[in-house]
C-alpha positions as CSV (number, residue, x, y, z in Angstrom):
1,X,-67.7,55.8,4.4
2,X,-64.3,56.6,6.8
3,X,-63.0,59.2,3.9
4,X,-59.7,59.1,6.4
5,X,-59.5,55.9,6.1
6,X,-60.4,55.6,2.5
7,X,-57.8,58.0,1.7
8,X,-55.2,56.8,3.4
9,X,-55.9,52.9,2.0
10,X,-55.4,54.2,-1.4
11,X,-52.7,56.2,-0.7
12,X,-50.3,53.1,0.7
13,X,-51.6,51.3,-2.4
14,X,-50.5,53.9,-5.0
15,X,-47.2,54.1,-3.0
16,X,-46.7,50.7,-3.8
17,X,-44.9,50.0,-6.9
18,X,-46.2,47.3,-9.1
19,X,-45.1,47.5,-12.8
20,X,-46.8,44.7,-14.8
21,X,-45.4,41.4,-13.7
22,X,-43.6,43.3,-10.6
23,X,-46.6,42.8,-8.5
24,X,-44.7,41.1,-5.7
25,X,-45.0,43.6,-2.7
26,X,-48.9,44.5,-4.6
27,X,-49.8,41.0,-3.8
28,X,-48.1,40.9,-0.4
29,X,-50.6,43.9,1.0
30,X,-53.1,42.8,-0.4
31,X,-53.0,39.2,0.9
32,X,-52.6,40.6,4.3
33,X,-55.6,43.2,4.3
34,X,-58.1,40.2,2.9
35,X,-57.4,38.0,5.4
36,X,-57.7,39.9,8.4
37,X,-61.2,41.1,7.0
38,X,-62.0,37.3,7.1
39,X,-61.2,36.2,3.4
40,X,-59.3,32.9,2.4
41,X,-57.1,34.0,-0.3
42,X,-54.5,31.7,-2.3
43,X,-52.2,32.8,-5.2
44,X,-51.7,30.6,-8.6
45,X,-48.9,31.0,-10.2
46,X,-49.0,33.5,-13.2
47,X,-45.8,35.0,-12.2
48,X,-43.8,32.1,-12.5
49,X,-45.4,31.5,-16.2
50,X,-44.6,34.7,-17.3
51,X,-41.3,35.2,-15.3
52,X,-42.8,37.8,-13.4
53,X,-42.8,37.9,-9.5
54,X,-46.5,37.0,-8.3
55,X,-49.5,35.6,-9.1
56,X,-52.8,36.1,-9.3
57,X,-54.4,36.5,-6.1
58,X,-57.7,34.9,-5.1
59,X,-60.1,35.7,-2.2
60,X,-63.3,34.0,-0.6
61,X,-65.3,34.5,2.4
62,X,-69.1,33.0,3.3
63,X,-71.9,35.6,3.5
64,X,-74.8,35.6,5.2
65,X,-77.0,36.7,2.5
66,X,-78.9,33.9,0.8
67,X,-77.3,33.5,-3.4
68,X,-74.7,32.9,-5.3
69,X,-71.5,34.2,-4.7
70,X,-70.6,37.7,-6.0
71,X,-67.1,38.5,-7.7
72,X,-65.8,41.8,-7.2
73,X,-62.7,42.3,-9.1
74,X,-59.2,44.7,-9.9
75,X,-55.9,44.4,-11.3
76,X,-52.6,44.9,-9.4
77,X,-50.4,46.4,-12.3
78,X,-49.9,49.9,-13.0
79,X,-48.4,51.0,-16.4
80,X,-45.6,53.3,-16.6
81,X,-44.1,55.5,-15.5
82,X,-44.8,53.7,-12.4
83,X,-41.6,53.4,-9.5
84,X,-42.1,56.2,-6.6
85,X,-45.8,57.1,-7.5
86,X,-47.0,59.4,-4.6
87,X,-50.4,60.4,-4.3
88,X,-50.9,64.2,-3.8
89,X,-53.9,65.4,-2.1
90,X,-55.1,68.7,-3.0
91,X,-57.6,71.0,-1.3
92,X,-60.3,70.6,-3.7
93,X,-60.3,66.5,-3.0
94,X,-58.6,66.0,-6.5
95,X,-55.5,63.5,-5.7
96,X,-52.6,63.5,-8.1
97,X,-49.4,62.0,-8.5
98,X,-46.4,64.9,-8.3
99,X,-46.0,65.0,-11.9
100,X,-43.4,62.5,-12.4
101,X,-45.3,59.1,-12.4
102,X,-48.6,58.2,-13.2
103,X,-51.2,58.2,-10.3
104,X,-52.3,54.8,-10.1
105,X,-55.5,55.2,-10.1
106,X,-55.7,52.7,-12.6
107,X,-56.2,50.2,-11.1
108,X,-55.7,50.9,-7.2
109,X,-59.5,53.5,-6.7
110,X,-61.3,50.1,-7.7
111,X,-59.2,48.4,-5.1
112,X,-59.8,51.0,-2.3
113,X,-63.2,51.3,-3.0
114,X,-63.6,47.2,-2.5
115,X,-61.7,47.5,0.6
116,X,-63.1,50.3,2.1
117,X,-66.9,48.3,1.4
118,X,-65.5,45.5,3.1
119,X,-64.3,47.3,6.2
120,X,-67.3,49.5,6.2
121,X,-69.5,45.5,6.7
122,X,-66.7,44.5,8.9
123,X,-67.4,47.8,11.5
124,X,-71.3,47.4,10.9
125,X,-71.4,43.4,11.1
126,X,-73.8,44.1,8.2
127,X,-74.8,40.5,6.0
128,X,-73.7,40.7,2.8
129,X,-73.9,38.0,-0.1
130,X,-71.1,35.6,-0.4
131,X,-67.8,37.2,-2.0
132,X,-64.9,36.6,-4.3
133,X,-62.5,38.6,-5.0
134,X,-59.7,38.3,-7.9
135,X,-56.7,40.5,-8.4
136,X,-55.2,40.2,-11.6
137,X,-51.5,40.1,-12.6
138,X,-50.2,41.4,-16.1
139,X,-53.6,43.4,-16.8
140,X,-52.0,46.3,-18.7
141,X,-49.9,43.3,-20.6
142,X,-53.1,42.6,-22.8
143,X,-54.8,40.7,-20.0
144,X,-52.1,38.3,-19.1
145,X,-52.8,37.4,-16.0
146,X,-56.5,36.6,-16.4
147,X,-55.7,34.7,-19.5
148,X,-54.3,31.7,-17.2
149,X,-56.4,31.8,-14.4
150,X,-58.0,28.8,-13.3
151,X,-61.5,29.7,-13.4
152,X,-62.4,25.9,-11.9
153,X,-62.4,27.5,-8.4
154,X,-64.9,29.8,-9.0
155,X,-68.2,29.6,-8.1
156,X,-69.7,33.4,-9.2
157,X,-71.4,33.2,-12.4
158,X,-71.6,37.6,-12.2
159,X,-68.9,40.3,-12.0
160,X,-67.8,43.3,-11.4
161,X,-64.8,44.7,-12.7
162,X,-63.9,47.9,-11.4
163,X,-61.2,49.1,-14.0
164,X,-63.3,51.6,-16.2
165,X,-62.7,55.7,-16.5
166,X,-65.2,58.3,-15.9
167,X,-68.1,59.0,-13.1
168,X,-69.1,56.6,-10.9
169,X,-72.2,55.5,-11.9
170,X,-71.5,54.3,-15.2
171,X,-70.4,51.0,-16.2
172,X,-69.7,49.1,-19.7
173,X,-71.8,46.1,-20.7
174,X,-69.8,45.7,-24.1
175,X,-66.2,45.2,-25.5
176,X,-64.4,44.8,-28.1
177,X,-62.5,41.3,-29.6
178,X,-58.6,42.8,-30.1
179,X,-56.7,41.4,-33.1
180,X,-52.9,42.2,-33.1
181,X,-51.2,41.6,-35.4
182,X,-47.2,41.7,-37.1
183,X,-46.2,41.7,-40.8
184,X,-42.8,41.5,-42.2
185,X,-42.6,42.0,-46.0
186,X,-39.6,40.9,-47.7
187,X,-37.8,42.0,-50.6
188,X,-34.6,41.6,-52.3
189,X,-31.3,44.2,-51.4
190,X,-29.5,46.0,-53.9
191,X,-27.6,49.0,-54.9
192,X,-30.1,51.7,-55.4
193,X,-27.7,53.9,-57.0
194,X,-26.1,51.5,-59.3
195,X,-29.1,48.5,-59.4
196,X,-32.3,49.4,-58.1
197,X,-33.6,47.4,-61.1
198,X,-31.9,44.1,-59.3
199,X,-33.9,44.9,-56.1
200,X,-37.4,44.3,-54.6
201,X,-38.4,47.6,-52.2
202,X,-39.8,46.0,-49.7
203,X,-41.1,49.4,-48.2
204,X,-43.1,50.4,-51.3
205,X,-44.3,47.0,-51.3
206,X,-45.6,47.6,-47.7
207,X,-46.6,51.0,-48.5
208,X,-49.0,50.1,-51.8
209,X,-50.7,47.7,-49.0
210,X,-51.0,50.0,-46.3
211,X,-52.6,52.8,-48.8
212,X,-55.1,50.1,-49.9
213,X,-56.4,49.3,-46.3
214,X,-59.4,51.3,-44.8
215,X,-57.4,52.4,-41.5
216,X,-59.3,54.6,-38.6
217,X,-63.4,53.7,-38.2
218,X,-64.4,51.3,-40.8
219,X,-68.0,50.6,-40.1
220,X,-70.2,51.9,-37.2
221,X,-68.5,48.8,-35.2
222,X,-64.6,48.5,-35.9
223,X,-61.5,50.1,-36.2
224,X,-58.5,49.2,-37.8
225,X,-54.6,50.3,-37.1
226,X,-50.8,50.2,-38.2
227,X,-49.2,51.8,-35.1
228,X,-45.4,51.2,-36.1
229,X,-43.4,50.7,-39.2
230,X,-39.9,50.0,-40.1
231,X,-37.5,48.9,-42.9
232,X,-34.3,48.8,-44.4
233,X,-31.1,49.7,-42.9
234,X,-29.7,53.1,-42.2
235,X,-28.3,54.0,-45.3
236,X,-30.1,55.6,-48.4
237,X,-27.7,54.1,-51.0
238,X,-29.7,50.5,-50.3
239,X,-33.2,49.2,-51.7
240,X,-34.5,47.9,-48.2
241,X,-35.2,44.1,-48.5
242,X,-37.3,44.3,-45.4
243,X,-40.1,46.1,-43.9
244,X,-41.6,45.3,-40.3
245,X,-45.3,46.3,-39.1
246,X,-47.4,45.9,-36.4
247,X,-51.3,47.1,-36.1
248,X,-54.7,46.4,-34.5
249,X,-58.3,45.5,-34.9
250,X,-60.9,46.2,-33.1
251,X,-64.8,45.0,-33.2
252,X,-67.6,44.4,-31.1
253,X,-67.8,41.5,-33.8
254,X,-65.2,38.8,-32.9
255,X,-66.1,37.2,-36.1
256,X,-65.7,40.5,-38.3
257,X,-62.4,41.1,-36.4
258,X,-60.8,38.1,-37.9
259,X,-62.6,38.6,-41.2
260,X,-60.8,41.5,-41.6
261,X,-57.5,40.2,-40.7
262,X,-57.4,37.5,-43.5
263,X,-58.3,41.0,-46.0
264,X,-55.2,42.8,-44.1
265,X,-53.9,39.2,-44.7
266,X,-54.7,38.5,-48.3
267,X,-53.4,42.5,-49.0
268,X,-50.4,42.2,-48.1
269,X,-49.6,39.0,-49.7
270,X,-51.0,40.2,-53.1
271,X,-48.2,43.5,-52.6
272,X,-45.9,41.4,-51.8
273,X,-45.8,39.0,-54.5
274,X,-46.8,41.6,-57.4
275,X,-43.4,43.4,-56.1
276,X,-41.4,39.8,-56.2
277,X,-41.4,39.4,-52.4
278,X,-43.0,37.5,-50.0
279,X,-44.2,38.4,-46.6
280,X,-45.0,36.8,-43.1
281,X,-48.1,37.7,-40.9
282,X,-48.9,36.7,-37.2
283,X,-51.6,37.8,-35.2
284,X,-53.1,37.1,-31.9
285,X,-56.4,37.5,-30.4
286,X,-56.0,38.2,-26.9
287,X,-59.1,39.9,-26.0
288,X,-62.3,38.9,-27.0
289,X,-65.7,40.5,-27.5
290,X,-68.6,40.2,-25.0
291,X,-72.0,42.3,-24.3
292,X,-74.0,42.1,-21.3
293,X,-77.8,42.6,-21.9
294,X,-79.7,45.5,-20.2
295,X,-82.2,42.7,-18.6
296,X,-78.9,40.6,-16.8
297,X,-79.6,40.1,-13.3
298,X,-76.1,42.1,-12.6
299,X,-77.3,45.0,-14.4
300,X,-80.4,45.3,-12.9
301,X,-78.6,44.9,-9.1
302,X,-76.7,48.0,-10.4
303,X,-79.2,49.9,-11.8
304,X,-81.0,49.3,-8.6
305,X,-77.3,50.8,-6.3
306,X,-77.3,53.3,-8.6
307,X,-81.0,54.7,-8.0
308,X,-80.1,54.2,-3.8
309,X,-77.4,56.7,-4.2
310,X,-79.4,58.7,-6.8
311,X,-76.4,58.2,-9.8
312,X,-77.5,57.7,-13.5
313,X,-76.5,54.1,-13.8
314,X,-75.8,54.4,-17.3
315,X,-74.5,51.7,-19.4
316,X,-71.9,52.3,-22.4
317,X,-70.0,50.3,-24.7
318,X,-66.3,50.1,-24.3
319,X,-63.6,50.0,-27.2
320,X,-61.1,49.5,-24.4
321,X,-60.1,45.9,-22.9
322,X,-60.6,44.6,-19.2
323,X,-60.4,41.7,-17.4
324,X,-63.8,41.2,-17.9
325,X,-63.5,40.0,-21.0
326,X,-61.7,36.9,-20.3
327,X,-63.8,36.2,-17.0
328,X,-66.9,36.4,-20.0
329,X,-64.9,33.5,-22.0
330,X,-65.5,31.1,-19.0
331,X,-69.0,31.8,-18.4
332,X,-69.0,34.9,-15.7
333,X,-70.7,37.9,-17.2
334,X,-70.3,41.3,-15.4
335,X,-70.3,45.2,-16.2
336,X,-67.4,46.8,-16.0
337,X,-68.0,49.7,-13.3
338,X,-66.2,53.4,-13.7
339,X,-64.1,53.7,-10.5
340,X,-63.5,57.5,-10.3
341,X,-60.1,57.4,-12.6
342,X,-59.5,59.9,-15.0
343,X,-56.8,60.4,-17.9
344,X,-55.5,57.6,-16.9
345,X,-52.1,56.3,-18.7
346,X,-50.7,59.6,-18.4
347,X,-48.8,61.9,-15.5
348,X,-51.9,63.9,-15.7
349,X,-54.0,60.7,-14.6
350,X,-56.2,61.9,-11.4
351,X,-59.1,60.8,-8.8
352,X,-61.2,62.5,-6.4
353,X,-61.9,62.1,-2.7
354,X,-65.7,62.3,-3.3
355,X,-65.2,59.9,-6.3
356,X,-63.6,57.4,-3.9
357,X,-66.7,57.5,-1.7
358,X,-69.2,57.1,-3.9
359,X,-67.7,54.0,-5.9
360,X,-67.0,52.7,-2.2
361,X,-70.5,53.1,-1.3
362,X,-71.8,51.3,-4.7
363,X,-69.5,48.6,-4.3
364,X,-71.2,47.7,-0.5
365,X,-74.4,48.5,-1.9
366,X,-73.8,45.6,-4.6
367,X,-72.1,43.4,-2.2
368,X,-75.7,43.3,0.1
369,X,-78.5,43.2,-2.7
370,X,-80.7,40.5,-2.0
371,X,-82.0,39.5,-5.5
């Protein structure tokens, strides 16, 4: 690999500021890197369905290596805090942001790595199989932008995702379906000095159903959240008539996932109306559950980079989401590869030089297999 050049790729990137659905600039630079290393690339239009300000981009460019095309894959959205990220460079080839912002490593060390592969096969004139490449809007938005893609276009039935913490050389080959959900419980106001009696509490009412649930691990294979709760007005003289919560599921069961919403469901109804209320539940689903067996042609292509550059190529389940996991839902199965991020989502978030190189030379390793 040019570790200059590497560096200095992902340092522009993580320069860049792309909040979710601010990818404008994002898509810009990348547009103009793929095509002058050969690719056709075309943009849908994500942004303008979610009001944001780009799309999804899309890449393709013939190989010479006999197969099916191969999709690599990233998303352009960084969470916050996001605007003037600078990447620090340390002597010890850690890079950090200055403290103030995250880093960016998530997800712009999966995106240098796929350049730096590509410009490494430029230099060489190396074959490599046929490519695709997608960069995803709205990722850190519960997978927005992959949601709407129009997977019509492409023709890779295996993927790799490069949007996964930890060393390189592991990947996941199983997620999690993500329930969210919202409950409002309503009651009935009153004066709760002169009247309670004339009231119904709607935060007790919440409160008897959120003692009754089995929150944290429940099972070997799902967990179960309220993240945020509020009621009432701010004044202590009033028996709240409302209380507001949202929460979480997660399984690698889709189908126990939304069994154990309509128990949430059913709970909270039963509080509700014991108490003389009522309530209202919503939920979405807008990541579902995949696994990737160890015998898939994509794993064993990785396994087989992996052993080239003498890594473990493990493979781990994930309770986290990815892209992957709507690419699965249209019939393109992939691992999700670790692209030398760490503590991402925080100001703490880091990469390393060496970790660059290595998931650079994986990803041109995987882009040349001949099986």
């Amino acid at each position: 690999m040019n570790r200059d050049r590497l560096i200095q790729t992902f340092q522009e990137l993580v320069s860049i500021d792309s909040p979710s659905f601010g990818e404008r600039a994002m898509a810009d630079e990348l547009t103009r890197r793929l095509k002058s290393l050969g690719f056709t690339v075309s943009e849908d239009n994500a942004g303008e369905y979610y009001g944001g300000t780009a799309g999804n981009l899309y890449g393709y460019r013939d190989g010479r290596i006999p197969g099916e095309p191969l999709l690599f894959s990233t998303h352009m959205d960084t969470v916050e805090p996001s605007r003037g990220k600078k990447a620090v460079l340390h002597e010890d080839g850690r890079i950090t942001s200055d403290g103030t912002t995250v880093l960016g490593a998530d997800c712009m060390a999966g995106t240098a790595a796929i350049l730096e592969a590509l410009a490494e096969l430029e230099e060489e004139q190396a074959d490599c199989r046929s490519l695709e490449l997608l960069f995803f809007i709205g990722e850190e938005k519960h997978l927005r932008g992959s949601a709407v893609f129009d997977y019509a276009k492409v023709r890779a039935k295996e993927s790799y995702i490069l949007d996964l913490s930890g060393p390189v050389g592991t990947a996941a080959n199983q997620a999690p379906t993500l329930v969210d959900f919202q409950i409002t419980v309503h009651g009935k106001a009153a004066h709760a000095g002169f009247a309670p009696e004339e009231g119904v509490h709607a935060v007790a009412a919440a409160a008897r159903a959120v003692a009754r649930m089995e929150l944290g691990h429940v099972g070997k294979n799902m967990t179960v959240n309220i993240g945020h709760i509020e009621g009432g007005v701010k004044a202590t003289n009033i028996v709240p008539d409302t209380c507001f919560l949202m929460g979480e599921i997660r399984s690698y069961s889709h189908e126990q996932a939304l069994e154990e919403m309509k128990k949430i469901e059913a709970l909270f109804r039963e509080e509700a109306e014991k108490a003389g209320g009522s309530c209202e539940v919503h939920s979405t689903v807008p990541i579902h559950a995949y696994q990737v067996p160890e015998e898939h042609a994509g794993v064993l292509r990785f396994r087989r980079a992996c052993e080239r550059l003498k890594l473990p190529g493990t493979l781990n389940p994930t309770f986290g989401g990815s892209d992957q996991s709507n690419l699965s839902l249209h019939g393109i199965s992939g691992l999700v590869l670790s692209s030398a991020m760490e503590q991402v989502h925080s100001c703490s978030e880091f990469t390393t030089v060496s970790g660059l190189e290595t998931a650079a030379e994986l990803v041109k390793l995987l882009m040349q297999d001949r099986d």
